[in-house]
N, C-alpha and C positions, 0 to 999 in steps of 0.2 A: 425482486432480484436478490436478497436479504434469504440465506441458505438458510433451513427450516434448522432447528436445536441440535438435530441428529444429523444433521448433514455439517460435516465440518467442510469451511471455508479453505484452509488450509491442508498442505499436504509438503510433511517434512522428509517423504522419502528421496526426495531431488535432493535435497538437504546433504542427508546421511551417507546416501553416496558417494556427495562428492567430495565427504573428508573422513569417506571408509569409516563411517558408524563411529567417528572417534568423538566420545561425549561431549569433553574437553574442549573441542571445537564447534559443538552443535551446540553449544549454550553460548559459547563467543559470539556464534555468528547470529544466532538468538536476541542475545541482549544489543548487540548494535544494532538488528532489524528493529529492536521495539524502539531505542532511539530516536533512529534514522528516521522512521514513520511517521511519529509524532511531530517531531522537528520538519516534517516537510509538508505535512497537514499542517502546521500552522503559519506556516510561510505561503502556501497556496492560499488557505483563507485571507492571510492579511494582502495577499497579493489582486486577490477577488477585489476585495473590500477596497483597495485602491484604485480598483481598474489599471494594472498592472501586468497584462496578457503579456510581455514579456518574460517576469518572474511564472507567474502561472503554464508559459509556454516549458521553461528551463527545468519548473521542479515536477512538472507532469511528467515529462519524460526522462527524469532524474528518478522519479518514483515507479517507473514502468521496470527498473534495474532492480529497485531495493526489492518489488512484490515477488517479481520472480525466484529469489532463492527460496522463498517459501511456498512457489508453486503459488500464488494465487491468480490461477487464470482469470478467472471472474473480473478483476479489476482491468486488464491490459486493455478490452474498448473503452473501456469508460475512461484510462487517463489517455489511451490513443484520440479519443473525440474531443477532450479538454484541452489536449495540447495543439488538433489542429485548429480548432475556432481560436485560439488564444495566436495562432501565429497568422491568423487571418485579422485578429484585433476585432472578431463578430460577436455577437450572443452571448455578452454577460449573462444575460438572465439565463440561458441554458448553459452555459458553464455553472451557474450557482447550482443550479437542479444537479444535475450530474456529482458536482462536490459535496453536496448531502448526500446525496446514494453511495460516494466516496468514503465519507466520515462513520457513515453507519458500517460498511464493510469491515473499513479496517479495525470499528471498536471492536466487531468480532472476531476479525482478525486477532489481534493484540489479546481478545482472551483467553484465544482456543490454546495461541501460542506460549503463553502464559502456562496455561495450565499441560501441555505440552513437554515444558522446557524442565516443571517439577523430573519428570520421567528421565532424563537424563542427569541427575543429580550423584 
């Protein structure tokens, strides 16, 4: 599932549109994604880690908002599947699975973006 080196995860052109190519705001909205991200991966993890399919139900689908400005489709079944077993209260152990193949994404995510975010400087 994990996009081969050459294939980027990410795709900023949704991005740039929609604040008409203005840098100044594609690095705004940049640096609050890499925030935002981290900050909701670790709240899903500690939320796993509790058995807390409430919080895990809230930031899966809090996190289906943040990946879309950056276009990453990739992620939307995989937090779409986490957030419905997490409001059914089912399948910790596949929500875990899933939240790894999550964690790995988004490190990609977060470095493509990174390197990325240089280019509008």
């Amino acid at each position: 599932m994990i996009k081969q080196e050459n294939e980027k995860l990410c795709n900023l052109e949704y991005l740039s549109e929609m604040v008409n190519g203005k840098k100044h705001l594609i690095i705004e909205i940049i640096d609050v994604f890499l925030k935002q991200v981290s900050e909701e991966l670790e709240l899903i993890n500690q939320a796993i880690i509790n058995k807390d399919f409430a919080t895990v139900k809230n930031y899966t689908h809090t996190m289906k908002s943040t990946v879309s400005v950056v276009n990453i489709t990739l992620l939307t079944p995989i937090l779409k599947e986490m957030e419905e077993l997490a409001e059914k209260a089912i399948n910790i152990e596949r929500i875990t699975e899933l939240n790894t193949t999550l964690e790995l994404m988004c490190k990609q995510a977060i470095s493509e973006i990174k390197t990325e975010r240089v280019k509008y400087i």
